[in-house]
C-alpha atoms as one frame of an Amber mdcrd trajectory, in Angstrom:
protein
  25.875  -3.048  -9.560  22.175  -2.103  -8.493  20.786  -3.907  -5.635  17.747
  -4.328  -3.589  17.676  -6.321  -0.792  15.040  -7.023   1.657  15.322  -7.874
   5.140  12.819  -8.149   8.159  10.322 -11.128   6.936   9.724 -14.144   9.532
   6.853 -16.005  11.285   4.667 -13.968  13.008   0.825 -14.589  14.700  -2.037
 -13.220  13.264  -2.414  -9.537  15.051   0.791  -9.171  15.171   3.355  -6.597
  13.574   6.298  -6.726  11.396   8.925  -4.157   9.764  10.522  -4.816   6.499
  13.403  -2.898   5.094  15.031  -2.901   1.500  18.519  -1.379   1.222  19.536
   0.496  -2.007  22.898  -0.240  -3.018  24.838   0.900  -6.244  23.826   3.960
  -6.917  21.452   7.008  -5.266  17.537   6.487  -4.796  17.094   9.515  -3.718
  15.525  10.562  -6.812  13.180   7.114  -7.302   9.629   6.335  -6.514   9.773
   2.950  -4.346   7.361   0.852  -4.244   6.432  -2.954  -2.097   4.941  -5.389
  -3.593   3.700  -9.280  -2.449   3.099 -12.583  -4.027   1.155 -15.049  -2.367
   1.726 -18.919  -3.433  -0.491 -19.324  -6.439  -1.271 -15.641  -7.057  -0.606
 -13.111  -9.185   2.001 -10.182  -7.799   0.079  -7.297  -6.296   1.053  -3.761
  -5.251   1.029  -3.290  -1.373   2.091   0.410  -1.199   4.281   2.954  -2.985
   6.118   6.138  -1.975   7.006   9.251  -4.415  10.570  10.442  -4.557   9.902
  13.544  -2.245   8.121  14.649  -0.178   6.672  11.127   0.451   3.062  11.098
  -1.336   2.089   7.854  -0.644  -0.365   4.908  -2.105  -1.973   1.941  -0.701
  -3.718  -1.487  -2.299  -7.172  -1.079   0.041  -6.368  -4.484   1.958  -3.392
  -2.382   3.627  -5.027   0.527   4.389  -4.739   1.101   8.121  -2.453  -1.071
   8.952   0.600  -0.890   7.089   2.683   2.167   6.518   5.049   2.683   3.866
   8.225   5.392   5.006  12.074   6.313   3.250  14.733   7.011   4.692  16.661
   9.398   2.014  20.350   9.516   3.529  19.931   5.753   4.065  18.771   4.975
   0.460  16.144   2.503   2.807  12.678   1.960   2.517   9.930   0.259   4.979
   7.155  -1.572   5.500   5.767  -1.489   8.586   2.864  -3.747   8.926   0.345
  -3.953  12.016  -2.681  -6.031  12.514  -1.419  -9.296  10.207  -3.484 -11.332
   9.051  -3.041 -15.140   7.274  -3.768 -13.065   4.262  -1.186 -11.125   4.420
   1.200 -14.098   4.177   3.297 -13.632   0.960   6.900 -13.095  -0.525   7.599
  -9.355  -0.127   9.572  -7.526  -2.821  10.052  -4.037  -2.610  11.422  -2.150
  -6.485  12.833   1.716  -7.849  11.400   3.512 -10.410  11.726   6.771 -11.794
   8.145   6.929 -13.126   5.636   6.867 -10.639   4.930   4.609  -7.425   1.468
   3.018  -8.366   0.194  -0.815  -9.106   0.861  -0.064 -12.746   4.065   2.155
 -12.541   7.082   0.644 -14.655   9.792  -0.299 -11.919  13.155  -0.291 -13.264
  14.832  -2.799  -9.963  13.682  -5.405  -8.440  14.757  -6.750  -4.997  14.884
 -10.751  -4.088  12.290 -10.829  -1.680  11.426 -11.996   2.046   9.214 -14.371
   3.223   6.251 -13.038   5.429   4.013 -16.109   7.030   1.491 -15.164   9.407
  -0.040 -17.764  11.718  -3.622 -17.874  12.443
């Protein structure tokens, strides 16, 4: 069975910094694009940052840029977020998801983690 799951989400103050991780389970991601996304209570999902299969080309929604940093860890079938500089904005359920098709807002992920919880204080 394919799973996703997320880890590292919490409370945190506004400037502060976080790292999520999402650990592939089931099968190898060494050959899929990952990708994190957010959802902020009464909003739409939105893209946060993606990272290609190899070598690591990476994308970022323009709110990130600069402060978070999107990395893989191949052997480990893991990916990260790490986030710096949060803001109340930022506050959202996390998801990160595999595809084999690209790592962009619009790219069709084929998995889907659960989500974590991110709430930054002001």
């Amino acid at each position: 069975q394919v799973q996703l799951v997320e880890s590292g989400g919490g409370l945190v103050q506004a400037g502060g910094s976080l790292r999520l991780s999402c650990a592939a389970s089931g099968r190898s991601f060494s050959s899929y694009a990952m990708g994190w996304f957010r959802q902020a209570p009464g909003k739409e999902r939105e893209f946060v940052a993606g990272i290609s299969w190899s070598p690591g080309s990476t994308l970022y929604e323009d709110s990130v840029k600069g402060r978070f940093t999107i990395s893989r860890d191949t052997a480990k079938d893991a990916v990260y977020l790490h986030m710096n500089s949060l803001k109340p904005e930022d506050t959202a359920v996390y998801y990160c998801a595999a595809g084999l098709r690209g790592w962009g807002p619009t790219s069709p992920y084929d998995y889907w983690g659960q989500g974590t919880q991110v709430t930054v204080s002001s």
